[in-house]
C-alpha positions as CSV (number, residue, x, y, z in Angstrom):
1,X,-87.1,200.3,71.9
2,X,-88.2,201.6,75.1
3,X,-89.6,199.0,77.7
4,X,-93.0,199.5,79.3
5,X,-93.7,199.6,83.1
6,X,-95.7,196.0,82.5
7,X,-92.4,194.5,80.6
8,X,-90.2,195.7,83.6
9,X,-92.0,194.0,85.7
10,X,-91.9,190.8,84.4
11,X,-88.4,191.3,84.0
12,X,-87.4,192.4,87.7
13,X,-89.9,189.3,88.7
14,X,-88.4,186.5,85.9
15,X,-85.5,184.9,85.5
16,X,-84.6,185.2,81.9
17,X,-81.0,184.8,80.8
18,X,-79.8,187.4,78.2
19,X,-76.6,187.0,76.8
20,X,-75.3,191.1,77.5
21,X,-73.5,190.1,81.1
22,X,-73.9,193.7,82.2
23,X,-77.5,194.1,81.2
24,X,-77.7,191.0,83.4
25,X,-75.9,192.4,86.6
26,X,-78.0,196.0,86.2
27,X,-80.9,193.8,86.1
28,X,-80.1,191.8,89.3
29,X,-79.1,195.3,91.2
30,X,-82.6,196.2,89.9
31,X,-84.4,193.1,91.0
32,X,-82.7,193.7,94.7
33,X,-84.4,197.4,95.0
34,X,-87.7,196.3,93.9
35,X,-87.5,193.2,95.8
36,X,-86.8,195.8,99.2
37,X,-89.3,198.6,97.6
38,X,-92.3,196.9,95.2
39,X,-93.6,200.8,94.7
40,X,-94.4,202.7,91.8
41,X,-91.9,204.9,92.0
42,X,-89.2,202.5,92.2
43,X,-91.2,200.8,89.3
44,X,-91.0,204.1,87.1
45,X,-86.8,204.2,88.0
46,X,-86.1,200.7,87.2
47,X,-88.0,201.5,84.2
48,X,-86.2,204.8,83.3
49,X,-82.7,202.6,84.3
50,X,-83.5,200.1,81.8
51,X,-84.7,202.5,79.1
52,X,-81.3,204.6,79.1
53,X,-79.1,200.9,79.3
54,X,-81.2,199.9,76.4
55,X,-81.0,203.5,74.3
56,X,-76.9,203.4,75.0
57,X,-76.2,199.7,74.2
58,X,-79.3,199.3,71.5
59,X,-76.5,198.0,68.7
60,X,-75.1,195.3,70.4
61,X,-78.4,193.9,72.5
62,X,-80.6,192.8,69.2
63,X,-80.9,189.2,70.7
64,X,-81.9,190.6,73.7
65,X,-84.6,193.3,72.6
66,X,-86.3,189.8,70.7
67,X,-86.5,188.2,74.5
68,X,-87.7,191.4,75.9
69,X,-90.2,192.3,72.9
70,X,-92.0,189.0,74.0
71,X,-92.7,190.1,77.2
């Protein structure tokens, strides 16, 4: 599952909990830069950070990608 630049935004602006602790704390990191730089680029590399946590960690985040699917 790869997430889309609209789903990373709603999740570096939410406040969803997800149950992989270190997909939370890359998220939160994540949230900081945007928060400091709300630019495309920095859209696009929050995007391309998520994609590769997601594509490494895909066997152990199913309950997860059903939360993010919904956004």
């Amino acid at each position: 599952m790869n997430v889309t630049y609209q789903q990373t935004e709603k999740l570096l602006q939410g406040v969803q909990k997800f149950k992989l602790y270190a997909f939370s704390m890359m998220l939160t990191h994540l949230k900081e830069l945007y928060s400091k730089d709300p630019s495309q680029p920095t859209l696009e590399s929050c995007t391309a950070d998520i994609n590769a946590f997601l594509k490494k960690y895909h066997t152990i985040m199913a309950d997860d990608f059903a939360l993010i699917a919904q956004l």
